[in-house]
PDB file of N, CA, C and O in Angstrom:
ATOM      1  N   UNK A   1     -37.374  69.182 138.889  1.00  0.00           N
ATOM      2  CA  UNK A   1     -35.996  68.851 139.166  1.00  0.00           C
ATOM      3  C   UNK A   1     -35.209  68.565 137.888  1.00  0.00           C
ATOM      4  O   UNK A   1     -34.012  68.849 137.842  1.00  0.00           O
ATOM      5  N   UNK A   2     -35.918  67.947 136.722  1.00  0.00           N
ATOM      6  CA  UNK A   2     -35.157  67.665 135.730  1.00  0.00           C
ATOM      7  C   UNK A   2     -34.444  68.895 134.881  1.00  0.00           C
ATOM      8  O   UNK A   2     -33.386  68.925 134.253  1.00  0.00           O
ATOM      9  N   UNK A   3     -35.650  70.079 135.166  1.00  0.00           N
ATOM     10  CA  UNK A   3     -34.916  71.167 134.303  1.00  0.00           C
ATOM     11  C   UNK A   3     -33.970  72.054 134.762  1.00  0.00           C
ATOM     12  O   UNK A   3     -33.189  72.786 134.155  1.00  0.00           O
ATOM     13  N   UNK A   4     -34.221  71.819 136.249  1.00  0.00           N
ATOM     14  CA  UNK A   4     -32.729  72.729 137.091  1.00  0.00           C
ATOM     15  C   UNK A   4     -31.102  71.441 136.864  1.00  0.00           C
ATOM     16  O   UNK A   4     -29.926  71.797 136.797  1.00  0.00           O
ATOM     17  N   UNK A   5     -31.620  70.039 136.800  1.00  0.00           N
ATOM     18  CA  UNK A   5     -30.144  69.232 136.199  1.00  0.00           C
ATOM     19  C   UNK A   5     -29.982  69.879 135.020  1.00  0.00           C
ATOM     20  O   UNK A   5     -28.908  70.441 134.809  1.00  0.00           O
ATOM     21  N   UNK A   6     -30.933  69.908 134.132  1.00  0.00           N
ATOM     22  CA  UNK A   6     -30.714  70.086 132.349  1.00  0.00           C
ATOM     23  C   UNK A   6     -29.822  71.568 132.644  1.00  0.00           C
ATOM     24  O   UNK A   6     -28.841  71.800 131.938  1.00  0.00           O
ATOM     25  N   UNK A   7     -30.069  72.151 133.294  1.00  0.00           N
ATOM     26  CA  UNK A   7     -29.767  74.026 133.474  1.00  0.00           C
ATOM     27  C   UNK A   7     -28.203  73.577 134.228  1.00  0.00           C
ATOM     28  O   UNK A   7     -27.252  73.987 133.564  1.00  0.00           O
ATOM     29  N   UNK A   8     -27.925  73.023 135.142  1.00  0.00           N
ATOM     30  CA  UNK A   8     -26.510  72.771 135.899  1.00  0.00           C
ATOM     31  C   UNK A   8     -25.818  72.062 134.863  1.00  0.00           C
ATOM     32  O   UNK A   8     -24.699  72.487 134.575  1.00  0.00           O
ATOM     33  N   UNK A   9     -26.259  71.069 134.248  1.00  0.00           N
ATOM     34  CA  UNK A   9     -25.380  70.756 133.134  1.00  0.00           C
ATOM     35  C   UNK A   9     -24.623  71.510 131.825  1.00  0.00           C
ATOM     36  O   UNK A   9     -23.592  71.302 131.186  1.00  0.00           O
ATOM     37  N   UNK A  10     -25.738  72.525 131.787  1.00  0.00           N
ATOM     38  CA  UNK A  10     -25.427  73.636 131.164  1.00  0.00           C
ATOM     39  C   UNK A  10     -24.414  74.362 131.290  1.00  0.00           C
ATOM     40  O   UNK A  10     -23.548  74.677 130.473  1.00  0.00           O
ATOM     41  N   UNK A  11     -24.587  74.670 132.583  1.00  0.00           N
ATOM     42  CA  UNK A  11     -23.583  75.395 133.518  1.00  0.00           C
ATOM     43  C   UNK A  11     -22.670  75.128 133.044  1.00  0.00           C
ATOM     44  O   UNK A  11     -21.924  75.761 132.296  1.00  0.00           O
ATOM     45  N   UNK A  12     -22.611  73.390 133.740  1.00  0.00           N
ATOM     46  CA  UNK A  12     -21.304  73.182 133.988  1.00  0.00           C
ATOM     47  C   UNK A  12     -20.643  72.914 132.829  1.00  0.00           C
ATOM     48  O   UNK A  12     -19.572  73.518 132.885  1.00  0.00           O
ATOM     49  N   UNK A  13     -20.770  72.135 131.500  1.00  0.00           N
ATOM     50  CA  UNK A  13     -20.110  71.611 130.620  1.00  0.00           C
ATOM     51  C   UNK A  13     -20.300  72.940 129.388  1.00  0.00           C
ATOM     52  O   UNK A  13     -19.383  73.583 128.877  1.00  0.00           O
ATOM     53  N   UNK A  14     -21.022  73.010 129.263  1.00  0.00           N
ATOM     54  CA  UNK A  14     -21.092  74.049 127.534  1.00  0.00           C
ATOM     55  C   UNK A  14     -20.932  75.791 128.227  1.00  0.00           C
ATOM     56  O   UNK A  14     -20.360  76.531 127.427  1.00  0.00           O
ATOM     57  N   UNK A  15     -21.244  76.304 129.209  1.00  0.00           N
ATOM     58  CA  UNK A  15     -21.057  77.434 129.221  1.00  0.00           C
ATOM     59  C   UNK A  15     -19.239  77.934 129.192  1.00  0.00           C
ATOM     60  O   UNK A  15     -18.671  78.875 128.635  1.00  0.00           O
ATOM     61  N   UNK A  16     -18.758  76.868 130.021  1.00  0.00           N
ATOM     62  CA  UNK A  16     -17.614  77.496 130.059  1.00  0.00           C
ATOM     63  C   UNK A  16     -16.473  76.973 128.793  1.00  0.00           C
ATOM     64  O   UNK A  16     -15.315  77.375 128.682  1.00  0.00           O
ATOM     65  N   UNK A  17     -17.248  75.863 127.811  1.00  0.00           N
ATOM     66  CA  UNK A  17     -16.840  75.543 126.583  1.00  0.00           C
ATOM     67  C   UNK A  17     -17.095  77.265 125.998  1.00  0.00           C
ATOM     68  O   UNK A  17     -16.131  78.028 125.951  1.00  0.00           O
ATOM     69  N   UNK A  18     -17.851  77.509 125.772  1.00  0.00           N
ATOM     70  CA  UNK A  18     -18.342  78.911 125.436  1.00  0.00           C
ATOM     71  C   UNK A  18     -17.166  79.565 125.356  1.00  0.00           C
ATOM     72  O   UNK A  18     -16.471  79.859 124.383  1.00  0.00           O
ATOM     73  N   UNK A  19     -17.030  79.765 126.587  1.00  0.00           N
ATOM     74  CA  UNK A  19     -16.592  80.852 127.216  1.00  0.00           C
ATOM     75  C   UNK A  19     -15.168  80.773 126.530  1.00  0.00           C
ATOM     76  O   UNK A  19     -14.724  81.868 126.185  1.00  0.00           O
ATOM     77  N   UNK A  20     -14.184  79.408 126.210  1.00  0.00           N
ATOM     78  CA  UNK A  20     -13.046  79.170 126.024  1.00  0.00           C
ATOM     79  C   UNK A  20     -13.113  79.766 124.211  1.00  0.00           C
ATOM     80  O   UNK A  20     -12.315  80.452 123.573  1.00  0.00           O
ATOM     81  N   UNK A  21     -14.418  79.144 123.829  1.00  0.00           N
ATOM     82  CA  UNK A  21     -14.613  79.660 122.316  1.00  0.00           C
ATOM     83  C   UNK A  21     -14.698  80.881 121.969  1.00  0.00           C
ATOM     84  O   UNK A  21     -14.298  81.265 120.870  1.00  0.00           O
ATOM     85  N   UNK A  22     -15.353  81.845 123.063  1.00  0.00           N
ATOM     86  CA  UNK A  22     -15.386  83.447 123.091  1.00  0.00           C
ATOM     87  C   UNK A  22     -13.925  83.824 123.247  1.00  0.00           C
ATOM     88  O   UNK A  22     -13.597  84.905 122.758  1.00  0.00           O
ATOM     89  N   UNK A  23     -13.062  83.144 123.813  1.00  0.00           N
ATOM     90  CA  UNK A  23     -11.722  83.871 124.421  1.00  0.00           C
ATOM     91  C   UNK A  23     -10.647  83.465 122.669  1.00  0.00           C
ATOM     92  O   UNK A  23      -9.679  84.091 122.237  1.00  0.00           O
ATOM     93  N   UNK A  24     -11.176  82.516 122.206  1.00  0.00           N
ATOM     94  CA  UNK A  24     -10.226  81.755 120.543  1.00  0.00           C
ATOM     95  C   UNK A  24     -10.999  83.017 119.725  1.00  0.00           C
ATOM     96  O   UNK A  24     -10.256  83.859 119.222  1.00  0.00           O
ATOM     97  N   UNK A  25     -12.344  83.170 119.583  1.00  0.00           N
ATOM     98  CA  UNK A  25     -12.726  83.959 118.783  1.00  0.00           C
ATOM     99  C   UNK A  25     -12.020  85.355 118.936  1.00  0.00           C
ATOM    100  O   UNK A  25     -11.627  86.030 117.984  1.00  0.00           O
ATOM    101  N   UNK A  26     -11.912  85.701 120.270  1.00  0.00           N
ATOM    102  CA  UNK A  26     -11.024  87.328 120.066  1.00  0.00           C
ATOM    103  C   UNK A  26      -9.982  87.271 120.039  1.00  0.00           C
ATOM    104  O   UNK A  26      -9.416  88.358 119.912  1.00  0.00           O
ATOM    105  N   UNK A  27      -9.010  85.898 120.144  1.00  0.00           N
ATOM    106  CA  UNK A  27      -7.851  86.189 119.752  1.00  0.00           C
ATOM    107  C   UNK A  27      -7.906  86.062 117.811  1.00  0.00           C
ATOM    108  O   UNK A  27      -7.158  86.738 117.105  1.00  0.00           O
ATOM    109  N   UNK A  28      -8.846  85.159 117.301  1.00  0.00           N
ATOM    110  CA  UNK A  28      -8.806  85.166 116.030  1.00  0.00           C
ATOM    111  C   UNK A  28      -9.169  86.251 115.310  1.00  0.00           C
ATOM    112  O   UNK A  28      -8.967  86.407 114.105  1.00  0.00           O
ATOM    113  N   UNK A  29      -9.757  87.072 116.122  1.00  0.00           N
ATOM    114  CA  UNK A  29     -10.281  88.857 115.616  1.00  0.00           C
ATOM    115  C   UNK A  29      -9.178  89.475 115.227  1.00  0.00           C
ATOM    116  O   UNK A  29      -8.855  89.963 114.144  1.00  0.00           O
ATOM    117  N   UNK A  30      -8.498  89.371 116.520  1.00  0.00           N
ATOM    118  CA  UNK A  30      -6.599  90.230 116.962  1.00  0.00           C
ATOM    119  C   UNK A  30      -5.886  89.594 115.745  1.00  0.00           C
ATOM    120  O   UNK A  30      -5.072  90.343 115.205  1.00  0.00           O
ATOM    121  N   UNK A  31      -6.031  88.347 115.200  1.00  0.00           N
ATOM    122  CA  UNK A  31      -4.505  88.069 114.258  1.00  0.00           C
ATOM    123  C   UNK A  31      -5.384  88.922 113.126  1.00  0.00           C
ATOM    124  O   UNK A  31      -4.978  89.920 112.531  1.00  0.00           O
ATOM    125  N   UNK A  32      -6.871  88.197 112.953  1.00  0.00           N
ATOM    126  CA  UNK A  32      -7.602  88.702 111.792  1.00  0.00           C
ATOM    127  C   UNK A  32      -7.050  90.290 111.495  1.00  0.00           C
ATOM    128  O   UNK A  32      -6.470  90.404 110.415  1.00  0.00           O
ATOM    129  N   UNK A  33      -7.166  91.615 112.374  1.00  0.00           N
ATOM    130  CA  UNK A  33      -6.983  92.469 112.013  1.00  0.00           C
ATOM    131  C   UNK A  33      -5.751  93.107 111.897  1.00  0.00           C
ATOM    132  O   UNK A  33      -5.439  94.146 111.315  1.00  0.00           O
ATOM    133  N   UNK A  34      -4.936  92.102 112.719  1.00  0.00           N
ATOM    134  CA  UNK A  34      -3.226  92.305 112.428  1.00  0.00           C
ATOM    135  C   UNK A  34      -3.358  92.170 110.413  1.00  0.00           C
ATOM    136  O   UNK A  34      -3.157  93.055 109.582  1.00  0.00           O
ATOM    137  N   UNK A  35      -3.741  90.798 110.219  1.00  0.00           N
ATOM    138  CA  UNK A  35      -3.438  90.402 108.807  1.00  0.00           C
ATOM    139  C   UNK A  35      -4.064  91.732 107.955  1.00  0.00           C
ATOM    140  O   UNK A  35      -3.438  92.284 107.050  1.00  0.00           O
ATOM    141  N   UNK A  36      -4.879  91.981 108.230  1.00  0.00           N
ATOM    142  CA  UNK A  36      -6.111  92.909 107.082  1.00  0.00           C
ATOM    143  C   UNK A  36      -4.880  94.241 107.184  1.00  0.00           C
ATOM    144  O   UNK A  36      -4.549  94.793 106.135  1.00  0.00           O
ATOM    145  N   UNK A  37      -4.322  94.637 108.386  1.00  0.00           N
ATOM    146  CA  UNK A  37      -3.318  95.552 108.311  1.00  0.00           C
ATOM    147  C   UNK A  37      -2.480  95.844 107.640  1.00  0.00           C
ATOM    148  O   UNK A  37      -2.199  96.887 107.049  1.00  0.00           O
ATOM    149  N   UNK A  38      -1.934  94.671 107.730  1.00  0.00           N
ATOM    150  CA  UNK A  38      -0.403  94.213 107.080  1.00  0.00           C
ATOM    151  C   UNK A  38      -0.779  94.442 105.497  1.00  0.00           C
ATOM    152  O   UNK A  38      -0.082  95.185 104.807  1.00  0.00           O
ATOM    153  N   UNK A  39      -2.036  93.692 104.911  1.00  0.00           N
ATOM    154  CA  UNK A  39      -2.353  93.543 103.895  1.00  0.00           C
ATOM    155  C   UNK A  39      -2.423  94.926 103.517  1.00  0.00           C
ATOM    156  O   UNK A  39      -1.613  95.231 102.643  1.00  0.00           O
ATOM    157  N   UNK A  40      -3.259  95.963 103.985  1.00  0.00           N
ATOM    158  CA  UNK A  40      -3.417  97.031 103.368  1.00  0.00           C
ATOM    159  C   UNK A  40      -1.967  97.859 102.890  1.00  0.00           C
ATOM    160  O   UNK A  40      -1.703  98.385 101.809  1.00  0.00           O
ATOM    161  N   UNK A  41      -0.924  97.720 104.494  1.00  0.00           N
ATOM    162  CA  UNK A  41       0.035  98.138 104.066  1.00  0.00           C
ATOM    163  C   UNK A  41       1.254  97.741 102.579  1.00  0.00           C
ATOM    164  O   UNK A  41       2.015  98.418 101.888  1.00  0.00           O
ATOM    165  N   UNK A  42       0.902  96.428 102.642  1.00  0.00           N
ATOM    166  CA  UNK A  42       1.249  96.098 101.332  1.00  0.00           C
ATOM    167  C   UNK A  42       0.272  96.021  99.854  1.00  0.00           C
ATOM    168  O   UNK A  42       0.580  95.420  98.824  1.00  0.00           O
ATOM    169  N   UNK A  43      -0.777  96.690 100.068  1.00  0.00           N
ATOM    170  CA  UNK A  43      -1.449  96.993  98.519  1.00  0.00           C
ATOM    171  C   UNK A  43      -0.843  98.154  98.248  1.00  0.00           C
ATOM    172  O   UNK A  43      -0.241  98.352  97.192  1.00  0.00           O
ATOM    173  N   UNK A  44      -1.013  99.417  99.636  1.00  0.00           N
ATOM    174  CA  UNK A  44       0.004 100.513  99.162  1.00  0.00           C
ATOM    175  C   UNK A  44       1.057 100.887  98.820  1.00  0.00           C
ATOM    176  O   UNK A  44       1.469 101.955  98.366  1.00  0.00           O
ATOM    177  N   UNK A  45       1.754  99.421  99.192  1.00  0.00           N
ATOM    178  CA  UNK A  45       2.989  99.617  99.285  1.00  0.00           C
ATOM    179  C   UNK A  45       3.508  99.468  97.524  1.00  0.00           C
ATOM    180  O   UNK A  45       4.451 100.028  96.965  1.00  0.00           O
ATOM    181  N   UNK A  46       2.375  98.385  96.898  1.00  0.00           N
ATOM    182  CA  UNK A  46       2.604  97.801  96.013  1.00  0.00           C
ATOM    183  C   UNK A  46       1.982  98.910  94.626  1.00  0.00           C
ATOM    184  O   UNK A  46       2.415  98.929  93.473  1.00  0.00           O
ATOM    185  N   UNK A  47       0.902  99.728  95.188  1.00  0.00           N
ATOM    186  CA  UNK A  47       0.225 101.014  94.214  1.00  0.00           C
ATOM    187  C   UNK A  47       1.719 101.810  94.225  1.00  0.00           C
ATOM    188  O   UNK A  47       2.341 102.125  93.211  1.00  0.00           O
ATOM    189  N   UNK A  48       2.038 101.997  95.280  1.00  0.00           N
ATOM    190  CA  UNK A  48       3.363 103.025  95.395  1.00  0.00           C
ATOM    191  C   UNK A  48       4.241 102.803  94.097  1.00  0.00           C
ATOM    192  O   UNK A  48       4.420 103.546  93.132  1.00  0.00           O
ATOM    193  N   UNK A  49       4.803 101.353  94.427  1.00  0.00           N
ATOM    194  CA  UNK A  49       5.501 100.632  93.316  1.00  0.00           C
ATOM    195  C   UNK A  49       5.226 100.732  91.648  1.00  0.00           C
ATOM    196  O   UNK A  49       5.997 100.942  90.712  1.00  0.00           O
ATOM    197  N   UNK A  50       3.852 100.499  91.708  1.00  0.00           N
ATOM    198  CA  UNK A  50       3.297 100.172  90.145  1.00  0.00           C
ATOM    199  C   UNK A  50       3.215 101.773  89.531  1.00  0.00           C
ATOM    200  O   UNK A  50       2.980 102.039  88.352  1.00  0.00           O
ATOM    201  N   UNK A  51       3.443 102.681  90.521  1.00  0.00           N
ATOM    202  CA  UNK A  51       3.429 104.521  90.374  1.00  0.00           C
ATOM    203  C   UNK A  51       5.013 104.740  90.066  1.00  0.00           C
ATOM    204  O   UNK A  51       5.142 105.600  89.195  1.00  0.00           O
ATOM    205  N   UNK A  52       6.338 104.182  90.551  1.00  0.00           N
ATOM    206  CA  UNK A  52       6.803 104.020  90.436  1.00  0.00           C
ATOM    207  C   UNK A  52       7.858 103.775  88.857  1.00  0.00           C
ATOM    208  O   UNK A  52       8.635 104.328  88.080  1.00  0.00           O
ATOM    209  N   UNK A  53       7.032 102.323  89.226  1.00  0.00           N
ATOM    210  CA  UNK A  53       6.928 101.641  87.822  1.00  0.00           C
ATOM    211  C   UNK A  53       6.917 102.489  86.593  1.00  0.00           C
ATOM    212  O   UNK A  53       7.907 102.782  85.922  1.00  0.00           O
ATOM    213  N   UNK A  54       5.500 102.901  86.345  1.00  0.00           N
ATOM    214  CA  UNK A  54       5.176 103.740  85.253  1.00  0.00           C
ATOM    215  C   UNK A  54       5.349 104.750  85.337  1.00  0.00           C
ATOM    216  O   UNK A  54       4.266 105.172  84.932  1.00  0.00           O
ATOM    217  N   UNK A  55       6.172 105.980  85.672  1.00  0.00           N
ATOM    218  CA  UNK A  55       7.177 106.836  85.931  1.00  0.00           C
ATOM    219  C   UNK A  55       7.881 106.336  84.988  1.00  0.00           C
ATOM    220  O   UNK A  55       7.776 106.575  83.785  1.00  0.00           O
ATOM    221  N   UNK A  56       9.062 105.199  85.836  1.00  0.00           N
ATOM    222  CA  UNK A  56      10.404 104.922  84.703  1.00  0.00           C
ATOM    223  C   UNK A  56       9.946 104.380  83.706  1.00  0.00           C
ATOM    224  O   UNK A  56      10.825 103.911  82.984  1.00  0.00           O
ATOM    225  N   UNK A  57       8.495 104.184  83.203  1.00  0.00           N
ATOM    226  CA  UNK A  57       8.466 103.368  81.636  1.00  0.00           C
ATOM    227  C   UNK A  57       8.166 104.544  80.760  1.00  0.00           C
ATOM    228  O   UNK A  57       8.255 104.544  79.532  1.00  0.00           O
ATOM    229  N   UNK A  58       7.693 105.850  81.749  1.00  0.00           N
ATOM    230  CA  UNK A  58       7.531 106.952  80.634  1.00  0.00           C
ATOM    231  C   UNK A  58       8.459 107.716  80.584  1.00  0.00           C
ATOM    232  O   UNK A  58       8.574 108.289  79.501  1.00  0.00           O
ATOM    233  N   UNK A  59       9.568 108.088  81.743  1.00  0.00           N
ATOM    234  CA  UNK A  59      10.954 108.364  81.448  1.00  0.00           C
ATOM    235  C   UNK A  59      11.481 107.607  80.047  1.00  0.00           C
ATOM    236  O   UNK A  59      11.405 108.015  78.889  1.00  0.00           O
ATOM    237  N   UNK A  60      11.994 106.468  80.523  1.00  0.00           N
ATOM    238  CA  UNK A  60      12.580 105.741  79.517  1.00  0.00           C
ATOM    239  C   UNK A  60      12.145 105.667  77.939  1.00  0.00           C
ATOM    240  O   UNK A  60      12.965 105.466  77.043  1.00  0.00           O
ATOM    241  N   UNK A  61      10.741 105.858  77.722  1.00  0.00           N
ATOM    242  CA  UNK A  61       9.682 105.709  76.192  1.00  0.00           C
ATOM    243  C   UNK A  61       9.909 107.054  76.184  1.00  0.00           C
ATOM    244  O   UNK A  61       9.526 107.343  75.050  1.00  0.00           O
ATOM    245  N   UNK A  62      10.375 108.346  76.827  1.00  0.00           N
ATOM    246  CA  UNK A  62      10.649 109.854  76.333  1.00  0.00           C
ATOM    247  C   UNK A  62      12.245 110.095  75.879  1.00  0.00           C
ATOM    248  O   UNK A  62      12.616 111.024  75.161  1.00  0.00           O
ATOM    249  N   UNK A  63      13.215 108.935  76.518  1.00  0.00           N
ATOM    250  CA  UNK A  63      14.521 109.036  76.443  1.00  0.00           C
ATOM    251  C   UNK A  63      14.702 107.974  75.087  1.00  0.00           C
ATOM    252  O   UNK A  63      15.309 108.485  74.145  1.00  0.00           O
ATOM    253  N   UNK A  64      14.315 106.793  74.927  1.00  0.00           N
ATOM    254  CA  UNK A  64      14.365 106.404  74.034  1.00  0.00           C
ATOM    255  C   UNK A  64      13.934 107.456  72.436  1.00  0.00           C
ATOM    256  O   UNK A  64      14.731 107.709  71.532  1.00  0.00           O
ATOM    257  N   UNK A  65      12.610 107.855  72.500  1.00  0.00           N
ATOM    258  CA  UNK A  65      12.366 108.763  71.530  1.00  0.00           C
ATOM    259  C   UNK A  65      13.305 109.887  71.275  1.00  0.00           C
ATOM    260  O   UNK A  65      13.510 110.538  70.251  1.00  0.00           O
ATOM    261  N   UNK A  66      13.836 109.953  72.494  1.00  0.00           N
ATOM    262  CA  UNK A  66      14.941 111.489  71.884  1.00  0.00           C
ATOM    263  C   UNK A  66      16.264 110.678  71.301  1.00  0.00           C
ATOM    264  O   UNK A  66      16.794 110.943  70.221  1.00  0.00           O
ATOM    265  N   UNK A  67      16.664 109.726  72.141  1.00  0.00           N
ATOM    266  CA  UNK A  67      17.665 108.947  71.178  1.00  0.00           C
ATOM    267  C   UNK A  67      17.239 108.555  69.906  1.00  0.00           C
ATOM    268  O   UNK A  67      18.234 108.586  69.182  1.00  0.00           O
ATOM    269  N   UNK A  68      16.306 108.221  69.306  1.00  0.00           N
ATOM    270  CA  UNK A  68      15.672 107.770  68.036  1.00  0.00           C
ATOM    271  C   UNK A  68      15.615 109.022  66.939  1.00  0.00           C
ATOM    272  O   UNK A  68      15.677 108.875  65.718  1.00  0.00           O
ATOM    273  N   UNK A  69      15.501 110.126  67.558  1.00  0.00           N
ATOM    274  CA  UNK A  69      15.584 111.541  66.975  1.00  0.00           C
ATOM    275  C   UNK A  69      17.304 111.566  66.367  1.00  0.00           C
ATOM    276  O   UNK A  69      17.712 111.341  65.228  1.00  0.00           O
ATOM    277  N   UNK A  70      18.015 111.904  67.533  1.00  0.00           N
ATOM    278  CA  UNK A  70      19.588 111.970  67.031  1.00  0.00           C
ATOM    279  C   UNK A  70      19.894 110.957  66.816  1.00  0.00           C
ATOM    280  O   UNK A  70      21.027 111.167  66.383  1.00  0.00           O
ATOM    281  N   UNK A  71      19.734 109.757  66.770  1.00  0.00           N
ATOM    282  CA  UNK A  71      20.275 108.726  65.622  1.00  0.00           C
ATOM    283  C   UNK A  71      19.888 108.914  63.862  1.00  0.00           C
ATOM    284  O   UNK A  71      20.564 108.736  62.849  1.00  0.00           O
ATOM    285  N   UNK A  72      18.454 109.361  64.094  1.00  0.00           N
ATOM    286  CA  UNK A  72      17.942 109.734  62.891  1.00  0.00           C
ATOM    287  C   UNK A  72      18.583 110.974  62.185  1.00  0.00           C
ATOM    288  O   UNK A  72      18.933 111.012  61.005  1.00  0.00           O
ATOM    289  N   UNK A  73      18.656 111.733  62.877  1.00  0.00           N
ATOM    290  CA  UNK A  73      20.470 112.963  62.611  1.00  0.00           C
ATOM    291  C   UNK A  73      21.167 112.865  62.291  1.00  0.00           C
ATOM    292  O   UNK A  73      21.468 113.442  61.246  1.00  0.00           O
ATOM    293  N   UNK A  74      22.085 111.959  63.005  1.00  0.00           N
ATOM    294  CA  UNK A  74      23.306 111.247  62.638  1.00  0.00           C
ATOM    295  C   UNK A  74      23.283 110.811  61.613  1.00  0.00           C
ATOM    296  O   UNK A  74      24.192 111.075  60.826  1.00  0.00           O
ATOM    297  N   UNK A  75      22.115 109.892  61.219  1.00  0.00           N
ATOM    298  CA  UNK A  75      22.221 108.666  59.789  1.00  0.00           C
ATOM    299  C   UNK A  75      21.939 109.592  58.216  1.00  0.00           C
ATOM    300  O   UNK A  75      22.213 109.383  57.034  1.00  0.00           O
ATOM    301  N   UNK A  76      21.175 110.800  59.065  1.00  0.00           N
ATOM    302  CA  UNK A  76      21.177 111.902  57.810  1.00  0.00           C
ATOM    303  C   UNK A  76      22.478 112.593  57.387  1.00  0.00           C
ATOM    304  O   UNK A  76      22.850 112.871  56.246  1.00  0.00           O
ATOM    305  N   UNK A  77      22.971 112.766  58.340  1.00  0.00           N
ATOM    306  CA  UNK A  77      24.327 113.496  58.114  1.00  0.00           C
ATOM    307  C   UNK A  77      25.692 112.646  57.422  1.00  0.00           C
ATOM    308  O   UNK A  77      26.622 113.041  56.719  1.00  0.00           O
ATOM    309  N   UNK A  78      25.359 111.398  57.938  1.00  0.00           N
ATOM    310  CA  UNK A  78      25.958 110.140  57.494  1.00  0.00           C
ATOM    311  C   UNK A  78      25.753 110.184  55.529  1.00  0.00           C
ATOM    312  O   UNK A  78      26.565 109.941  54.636  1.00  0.00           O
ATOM    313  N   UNK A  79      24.423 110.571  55.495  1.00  0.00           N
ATOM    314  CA  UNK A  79      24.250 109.724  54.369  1.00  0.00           C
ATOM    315  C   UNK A  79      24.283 111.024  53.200  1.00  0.00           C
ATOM    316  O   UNK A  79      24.214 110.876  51.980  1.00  0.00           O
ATOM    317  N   UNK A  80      24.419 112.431  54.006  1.00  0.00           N
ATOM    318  CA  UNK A  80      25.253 113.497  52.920  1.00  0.00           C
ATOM    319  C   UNK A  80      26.350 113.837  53.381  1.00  0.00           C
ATOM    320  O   UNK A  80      26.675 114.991  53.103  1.00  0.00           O
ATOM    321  N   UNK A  81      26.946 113.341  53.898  1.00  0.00           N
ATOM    322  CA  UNK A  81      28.742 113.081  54.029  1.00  0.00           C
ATOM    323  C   UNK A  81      29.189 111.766  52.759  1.00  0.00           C
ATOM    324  O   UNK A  81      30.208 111.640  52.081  1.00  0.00           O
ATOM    325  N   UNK A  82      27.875 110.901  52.839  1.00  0.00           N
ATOM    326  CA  UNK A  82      28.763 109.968  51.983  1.00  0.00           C
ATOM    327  C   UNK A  82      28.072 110.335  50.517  1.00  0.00           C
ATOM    328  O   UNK A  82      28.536 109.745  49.541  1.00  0.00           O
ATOM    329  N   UNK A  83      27.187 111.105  50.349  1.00  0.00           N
ATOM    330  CA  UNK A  83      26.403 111.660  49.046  1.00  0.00           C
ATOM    331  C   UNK A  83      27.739 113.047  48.691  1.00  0.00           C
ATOM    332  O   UNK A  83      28.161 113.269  47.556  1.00  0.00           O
ATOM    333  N   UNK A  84      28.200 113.819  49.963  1.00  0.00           N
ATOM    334  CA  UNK A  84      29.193 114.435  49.052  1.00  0.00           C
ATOM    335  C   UNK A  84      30.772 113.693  48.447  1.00  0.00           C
ATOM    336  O   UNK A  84      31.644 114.067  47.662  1.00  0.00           O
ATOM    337  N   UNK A  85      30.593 112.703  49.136  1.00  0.00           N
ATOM    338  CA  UNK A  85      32.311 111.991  48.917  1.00  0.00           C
ATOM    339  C   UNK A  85      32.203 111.463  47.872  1.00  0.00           C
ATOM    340  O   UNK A  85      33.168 111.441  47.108  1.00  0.00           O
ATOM    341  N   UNK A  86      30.760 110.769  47.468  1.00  0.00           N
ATOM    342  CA  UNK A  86      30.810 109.823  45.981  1.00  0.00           C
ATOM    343  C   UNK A  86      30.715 111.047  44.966  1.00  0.00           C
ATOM    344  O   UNK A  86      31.393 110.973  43.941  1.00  0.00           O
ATOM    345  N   UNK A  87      29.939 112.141  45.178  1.00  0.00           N
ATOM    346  CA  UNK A  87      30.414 113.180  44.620  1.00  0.00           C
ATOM    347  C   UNK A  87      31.394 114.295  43.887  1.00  0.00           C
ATOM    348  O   UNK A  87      31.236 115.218  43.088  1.00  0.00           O
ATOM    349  N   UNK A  88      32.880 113.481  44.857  1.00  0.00           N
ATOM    350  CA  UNK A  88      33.999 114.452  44.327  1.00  0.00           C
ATOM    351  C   UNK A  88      34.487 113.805  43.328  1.00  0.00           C
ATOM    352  O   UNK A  88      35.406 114.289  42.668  1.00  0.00           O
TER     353      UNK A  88
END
């Protein structure tokens, strides 16, 4: 008799504790894989970005260099414009 009480107690108090903990655990699955989602969508979102990124830093380091070219033009032309004027 003692082990069919020990077994109804079972029943009654921890199985359906269980049961409430099985029902928290799959909702904590559901946010869990909402989050892992979300997350992925924002690593890509953020690779996208950093692709992005370094695009305009090698635009800009190719536009800068060509400006650095014709300034360097300019300052030549500058400096035999003023090599012919001290000249005359």
């Amino acid at each position: 008799m003692e082990k069919q009480g020990f077994v109804d107690v079972i029943k009654k108090f921890i199985l359906p504790e269980l049961d409430t903990i099985k029902a928290n655990q799959a909702k904590q699955d559901v946010r869990l894989n909402a989050i892992e989602k979300r997350l992925s969508d924002i690593n890509g979102h953020l690779i996208d970005q950093s692709r992005r990124i370094d695009d305009v830093r090698a635009e800009l380091k190719k536009e800068i260099s060509e400006n650095t070219i014709r300034i360097d033009g300019i300052n030549t032309r500058i400096d035999q414009v003023t090599f012919q004027v001290a000249n005359l």
